[in-house]
C-alpha positions in Angstrom: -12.0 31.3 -5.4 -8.4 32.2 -5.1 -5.6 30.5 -6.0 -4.5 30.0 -2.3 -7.8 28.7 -1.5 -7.4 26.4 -4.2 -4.2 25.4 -3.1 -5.4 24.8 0.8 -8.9 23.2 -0.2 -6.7 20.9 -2.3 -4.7 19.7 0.4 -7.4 19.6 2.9 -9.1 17.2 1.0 -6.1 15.4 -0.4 -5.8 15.1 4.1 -9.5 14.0 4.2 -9.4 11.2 1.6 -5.9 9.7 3.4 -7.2 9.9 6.2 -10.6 7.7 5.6 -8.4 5.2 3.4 -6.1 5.0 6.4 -8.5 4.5 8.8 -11.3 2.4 6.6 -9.2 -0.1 4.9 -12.0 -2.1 4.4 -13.4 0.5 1.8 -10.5 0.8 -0.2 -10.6 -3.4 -0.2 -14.4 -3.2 -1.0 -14.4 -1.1 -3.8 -10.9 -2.8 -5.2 -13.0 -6.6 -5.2 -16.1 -4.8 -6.7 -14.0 -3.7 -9.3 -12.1 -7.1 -10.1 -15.5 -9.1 -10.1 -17.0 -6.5 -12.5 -13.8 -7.2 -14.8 -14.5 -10.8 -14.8 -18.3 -11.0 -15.3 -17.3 -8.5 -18.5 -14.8 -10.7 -20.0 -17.3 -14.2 -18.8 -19.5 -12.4 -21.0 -17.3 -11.3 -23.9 -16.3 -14.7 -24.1 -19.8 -16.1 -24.2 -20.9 -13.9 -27.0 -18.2 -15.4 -29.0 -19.1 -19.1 -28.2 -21.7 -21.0 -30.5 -25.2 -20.9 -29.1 -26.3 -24.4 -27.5 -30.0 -25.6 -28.0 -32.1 -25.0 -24.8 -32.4 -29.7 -25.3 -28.5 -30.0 -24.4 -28.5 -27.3 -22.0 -31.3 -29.2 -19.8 -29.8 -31.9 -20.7 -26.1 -30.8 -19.3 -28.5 -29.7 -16.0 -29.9 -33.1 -15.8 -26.3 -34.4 -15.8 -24.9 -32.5 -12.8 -27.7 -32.9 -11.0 
């Protein structure tokens, strides 16, 4: 492939992908919440594995609370 080719398959796609975000906002918005729940359950379970463990008797018995 030439360099010219390069240069017009570049822009034609760099044309493409505008155009879908333009016209499907709702992708862009999809893939950007996806992302920032996947960054939460990371650090929910960074943050767990540094917590003490709790005996499976309080945990049922935290359930039985709420209940």
């Amino acid at each position: 492939m030439t360099a010219v080719e390069e240069r017009r398959l570049k822009g034609l796609l760099k044309t493409a992908v505008a155009e879908v975000l333009e016209e499907r906002q709702d992708l862009l918005r999809d893939a950007l919440r996806e992302s920032i729940e996947d960054l939460a359950l990371i650090r929910a379970i960074q943050l767990g594995e540094k917590s003490p463990l709790a005996s499976r008797k309080k945990i049922f018995q935290r359930l039985e609370r709420t209940a």
